[in-house]
N, C-alpha and C positions, 0 to 999 in steps of 0.2 A: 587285488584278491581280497583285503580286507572288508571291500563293499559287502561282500558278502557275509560277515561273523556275524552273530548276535550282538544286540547292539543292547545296553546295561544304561540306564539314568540311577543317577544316585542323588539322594540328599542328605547331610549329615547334619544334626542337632548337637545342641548340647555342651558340653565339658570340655577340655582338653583330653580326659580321659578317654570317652568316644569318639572323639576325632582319631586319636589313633587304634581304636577298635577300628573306625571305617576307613582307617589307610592297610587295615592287615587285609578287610574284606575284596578293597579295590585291589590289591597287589594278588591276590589270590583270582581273582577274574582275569585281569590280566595276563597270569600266567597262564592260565586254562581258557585265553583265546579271546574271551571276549574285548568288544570294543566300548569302552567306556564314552558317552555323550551329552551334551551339557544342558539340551532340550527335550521334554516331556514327546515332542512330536516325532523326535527321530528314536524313542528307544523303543524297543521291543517291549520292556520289563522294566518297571523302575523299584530303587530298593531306598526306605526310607529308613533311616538311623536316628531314633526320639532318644528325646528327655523326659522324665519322670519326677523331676526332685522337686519343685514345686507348682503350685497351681497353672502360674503364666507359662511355665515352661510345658504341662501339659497341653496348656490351650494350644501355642504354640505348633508343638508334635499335631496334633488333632487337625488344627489348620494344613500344617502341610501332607498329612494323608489325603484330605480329603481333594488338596488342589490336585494333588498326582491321581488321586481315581478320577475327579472331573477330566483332567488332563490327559491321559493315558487309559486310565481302566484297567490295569493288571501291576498292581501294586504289592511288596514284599516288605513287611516291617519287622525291626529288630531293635534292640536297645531298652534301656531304661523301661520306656514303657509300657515295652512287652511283660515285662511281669504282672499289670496289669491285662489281660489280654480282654477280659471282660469289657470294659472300657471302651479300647476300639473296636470290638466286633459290634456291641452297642450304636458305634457311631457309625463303623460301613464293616456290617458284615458281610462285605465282598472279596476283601484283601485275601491273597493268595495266602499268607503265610504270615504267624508273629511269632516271636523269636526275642527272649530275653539278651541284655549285653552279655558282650566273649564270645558268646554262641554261631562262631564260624560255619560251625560244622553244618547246622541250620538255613541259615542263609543261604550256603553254597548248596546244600540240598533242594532249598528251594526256588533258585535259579534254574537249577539242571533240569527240573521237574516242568517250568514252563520256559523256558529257553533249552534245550541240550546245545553244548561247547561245540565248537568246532572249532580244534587247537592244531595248528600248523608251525611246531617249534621252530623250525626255520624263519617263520615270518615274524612270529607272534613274540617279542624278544623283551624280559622287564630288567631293569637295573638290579643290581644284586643285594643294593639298601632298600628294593623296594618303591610304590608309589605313596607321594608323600602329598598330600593335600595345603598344607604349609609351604611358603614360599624355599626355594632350594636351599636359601643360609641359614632357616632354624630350623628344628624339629623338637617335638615330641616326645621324650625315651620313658614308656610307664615299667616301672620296674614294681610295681603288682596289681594285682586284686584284689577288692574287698575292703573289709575294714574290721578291727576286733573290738572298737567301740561301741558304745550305747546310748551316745546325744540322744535325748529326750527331744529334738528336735530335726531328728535326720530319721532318713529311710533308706539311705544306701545299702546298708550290711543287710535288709529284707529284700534287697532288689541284687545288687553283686555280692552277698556272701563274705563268709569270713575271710578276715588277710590271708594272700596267696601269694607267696612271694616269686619272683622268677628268679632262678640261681644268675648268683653274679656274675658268672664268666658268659652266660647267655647275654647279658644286658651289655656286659664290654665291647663283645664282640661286633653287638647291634650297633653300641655307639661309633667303635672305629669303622663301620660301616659306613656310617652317617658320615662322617668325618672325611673319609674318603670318596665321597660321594660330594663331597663338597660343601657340606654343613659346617660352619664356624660357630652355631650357639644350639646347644643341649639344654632344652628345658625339662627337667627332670618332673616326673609328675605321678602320682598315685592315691589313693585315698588318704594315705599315712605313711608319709614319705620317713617321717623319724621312727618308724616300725619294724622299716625293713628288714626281714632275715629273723623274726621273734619266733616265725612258726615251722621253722627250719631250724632252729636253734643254731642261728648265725654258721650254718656249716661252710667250711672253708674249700674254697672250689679256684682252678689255676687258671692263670691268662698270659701270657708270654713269659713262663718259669715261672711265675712269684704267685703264693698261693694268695688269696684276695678273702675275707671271709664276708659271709652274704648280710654284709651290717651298712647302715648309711654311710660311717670315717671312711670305709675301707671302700667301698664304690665311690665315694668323691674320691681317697686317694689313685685309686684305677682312674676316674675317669681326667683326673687332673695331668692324665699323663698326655692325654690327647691334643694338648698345645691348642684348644678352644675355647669360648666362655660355656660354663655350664652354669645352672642356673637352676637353684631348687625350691619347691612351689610345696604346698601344701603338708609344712612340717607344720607337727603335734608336738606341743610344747612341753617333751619329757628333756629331763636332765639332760642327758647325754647329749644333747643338741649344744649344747656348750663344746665338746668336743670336736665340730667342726669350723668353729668361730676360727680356730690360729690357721686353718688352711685357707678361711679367707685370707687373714693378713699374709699370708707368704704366696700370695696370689694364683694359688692351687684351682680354687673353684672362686666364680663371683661374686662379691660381698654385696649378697644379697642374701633374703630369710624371708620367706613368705609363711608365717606365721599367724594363723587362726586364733586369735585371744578369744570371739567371739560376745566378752564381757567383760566387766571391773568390778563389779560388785558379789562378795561372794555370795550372798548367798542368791544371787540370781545362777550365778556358777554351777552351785550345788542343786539347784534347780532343771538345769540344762546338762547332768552331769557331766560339767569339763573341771578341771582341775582351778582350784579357786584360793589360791594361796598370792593375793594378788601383791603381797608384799615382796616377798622372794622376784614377781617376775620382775618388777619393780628394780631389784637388784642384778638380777641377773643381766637386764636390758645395758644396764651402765655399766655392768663386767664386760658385753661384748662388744661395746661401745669404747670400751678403754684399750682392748685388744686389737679391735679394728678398729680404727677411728671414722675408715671411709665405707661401713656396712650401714645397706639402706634397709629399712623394717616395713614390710607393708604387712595389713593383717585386716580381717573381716570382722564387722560387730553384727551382730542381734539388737537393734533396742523395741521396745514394746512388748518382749516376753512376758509370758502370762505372768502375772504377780507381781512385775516390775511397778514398785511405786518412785513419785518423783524423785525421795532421796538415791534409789540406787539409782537411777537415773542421772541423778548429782555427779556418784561415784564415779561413771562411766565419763563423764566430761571432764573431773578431776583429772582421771587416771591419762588421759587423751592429751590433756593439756601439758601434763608433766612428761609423760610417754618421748609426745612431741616425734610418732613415728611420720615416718616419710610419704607414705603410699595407704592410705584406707579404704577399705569400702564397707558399705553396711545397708543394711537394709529391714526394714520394715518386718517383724513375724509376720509369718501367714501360715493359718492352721493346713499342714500336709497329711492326706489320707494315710492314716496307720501309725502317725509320731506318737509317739509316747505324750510327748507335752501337750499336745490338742483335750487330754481327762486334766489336766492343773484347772486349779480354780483361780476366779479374778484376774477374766482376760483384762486387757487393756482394750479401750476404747478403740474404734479405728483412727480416729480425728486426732485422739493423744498420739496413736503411734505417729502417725505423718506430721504431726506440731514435732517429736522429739526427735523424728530421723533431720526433720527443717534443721534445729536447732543444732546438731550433733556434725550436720554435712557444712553448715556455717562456720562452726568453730576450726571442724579439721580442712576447710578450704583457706580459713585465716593461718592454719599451721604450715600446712603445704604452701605456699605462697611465701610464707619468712622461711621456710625451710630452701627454698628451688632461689631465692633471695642472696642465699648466703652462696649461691654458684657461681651465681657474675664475678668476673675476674678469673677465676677458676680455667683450665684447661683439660676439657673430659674427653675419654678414651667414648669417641661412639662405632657404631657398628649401621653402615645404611641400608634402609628399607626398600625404598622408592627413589624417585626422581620426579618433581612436582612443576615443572616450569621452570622458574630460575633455580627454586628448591631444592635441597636434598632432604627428605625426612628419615629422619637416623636417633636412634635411643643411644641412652648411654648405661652403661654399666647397669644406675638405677630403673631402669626400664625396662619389663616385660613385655612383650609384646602384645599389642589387644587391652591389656588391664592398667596401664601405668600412660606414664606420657611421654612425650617426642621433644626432639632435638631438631627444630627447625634450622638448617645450614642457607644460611641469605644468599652463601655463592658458590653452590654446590653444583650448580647444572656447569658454571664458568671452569671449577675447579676440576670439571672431567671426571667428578665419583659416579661410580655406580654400586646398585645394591650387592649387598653382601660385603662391601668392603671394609676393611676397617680407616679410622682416620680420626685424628685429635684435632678440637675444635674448642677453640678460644669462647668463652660465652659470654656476652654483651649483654643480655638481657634474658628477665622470665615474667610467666604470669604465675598464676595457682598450681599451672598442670605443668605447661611447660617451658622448654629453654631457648634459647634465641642465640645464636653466635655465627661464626666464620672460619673458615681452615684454618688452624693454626700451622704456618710454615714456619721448618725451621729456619732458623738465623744462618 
């Protein structure tokens, strides 16, 4: 009977954030009958989920409209780059519909509009956590919107809006959903994960008796109740983020911190305005370090920002080399339509910028390397992905999925794991990214 439903292609761009915008939108079709399909040739409708946040990523967005209108011809866009809308009607002003992120309500209007549902509750049946586009052992959990910052280098808070928080007992409920559903790692995700609950004024909301208040402590401490890894990605490096450091060590949540520095030199800081007291983080970094011994730090730079000259440039290597955090990434400036920073004066070169990301991705490849170094001999708690051949490819603690590196398991296919499991694994060997070992059995 289902040969018959409307049949739904989808693509989703972009963030972690959007990704689970486009598992609320898939879970919503699916509920209302459609058939979800993984080819441009078999769908009726296809719905495209863009990025917006820098150049490649619009090029990106833009590339895959246009394969879905070649492809298809009846195409529906949403997401980041919808707030541009000018942009793509420019490029195919044919598309059914654009539609900024969150904006369900849209989407689904303009599915109905050239598909109408044909929903047979009987037949048409979705899981109660919902469709998850991520493998069944992790997910997703965005516990808001928006952002109430003003990076001189971002355009989020002009594209999603100021922070929006979702009350905490909704996010709980979501995660033991999750959980129940069969997810063992909660990667927790938002514009401004150490924000949470600022514009709610941390209002206290209940979840099995005990009332929870809508703040980052108090949803790690909820979600620590779930007996899973959780795992929090895009904290803002305010104080109080020191206050979830001891529930790493009493192994609440995962000692893990994905923390945005962005820079080291202040007054590039102050330039970009992010908090530029690089002394303090400095301090802070070996306060959480002495409380967790085993918290890994991964964090994003900027170099080539406008005005950056060699010495803070210097700063930013100094600060890398003493930091000596676990997991980096960085990348190149590139002026984005509408940032604030694109009016600073004394860009930087193009050739400097790419000479200093060379030099920056050099040094923190020689950190990473004596950092995944000091693991051999070690016995890490991982969590598996896949199954490769003889393989098991499995992360461990320090590993996020997609952004961080792998636990290659030599006799994983022998040792009967499969993904989603968890399992302790002796490490013999690493390179820069990653680990090299064997099941650790007990005695």
């Amino acid at each position: 009977m289902s040969l018959s439903q409307p049949k739904v292609g989808f693509v989703s761009l972009g963030c972690p954030k959007a990704l689970v915008d486009s598992e609320r939108i898939l879970t919503q079709l699916k509920v209302e009958g459609y058939d979800l399909v993984p080819s441009y040739d078999d769908a009726d409708v296809v719905v495209v989920n863009t990025c917006g946040f820098i150049d490649s990523a619009v090029a990106e967005s833009l590339d895959a409209i246009g394969e879905a209108m070649a492809e298809n011809g009846k195409v529906i866009v949403t997401g980041c780059l919808g707030k541009r809308s000018e942009v793509i009607r420019e490029a195919y002003p044919d598309v059914l519909s654009i539609s900024g992120p969150q904006d369900y309500a849209s989407v689904m209007d303009a599915v109905h509009t050239a598909l109408p549902p044909k929903h047979d509750p009987f037949i048409d049946l979705v899981p109660d956590y919902g469709l998850k586009l991520t493998p069944k052992h992790y997910a997703y959990l965005k516990i808001s919107e928006g952002c109430n910052h003003r990076c001189s280098f971002c355009i989020i808070p002009s594209m999603r809006g100021d922070l929006v928080s979702r009350p905490v007992d909704q996010v709980l409920r979501e995660a033991e959903k999750l959980v129940m559903g069969g997810v063992k790692e909660l990667l927790v995700v938002s514009q401004d994960t150490s924000a949470y609950g600022v514009d709610v004024k941390y209002a206290e909301r209940e979840w099995h008796g005990k009332a929870y208040a809508t703040r980052m402590k108090a949803l790690c401490e909820g979600l620590g109740e779930l007996g899973v890894w959780t795992r929090l990605h895009y904290v803002y490096p305010y104080p109080h983020v020191d206050d979830i450091i001891p529930l790493m060590a009493e192994g609440k949540i995962l000692p893990y911190l994905d923390i945005p520095f962005q820079h080291a030199s202040p007054r590039i800081l102050k330039l970009m305005k992010r908090p530029g007291a690089i002394d303090k983080t400095r301090e802070r970094i070996a306060r959480w370090r002495d409380i967790c011994p085993d918290i890994t730090l991964r964090s994003t730079f900027i170099v080539g920002f406008p005005g950056e000259t060699e010495d803070d440039f210097e700063e930013l290597l100094d600060f890398i080399e003493e930091a000596r955090l676990d997991r980096v990434g960085a990348f190149a400036y590139s002026p984005v339509e509408g940032a604030a920073a694109n009016a600073l004066p004394d860009p930087v070169p193009e050739e400097v910028k790419l000479e200093r990301l060379a030099r920056f991705m050099a040094l923190q490849a020689q950190i990473s390397e004596e950092r995944l170094a000091e693991k051999v001999g070690t016995t890490q708690r991982c969590i598996i992905d896949a199954i490769d051949g003889e393989l098991a490819i499995a992360r461990s603690m320090a590993d996020a999925p997609e952004i961080d590196g792998l636990v290659q398991i030599q006799d994983g296919r022998d040792a009967g794991l499969v993904p989603g499991e968890f399992v302790d694994v002796e490490i013999m060997g690493s390179d820069e990214h990653d680990l090299y070992g064997e099941v650790a059995y007990q005695d």
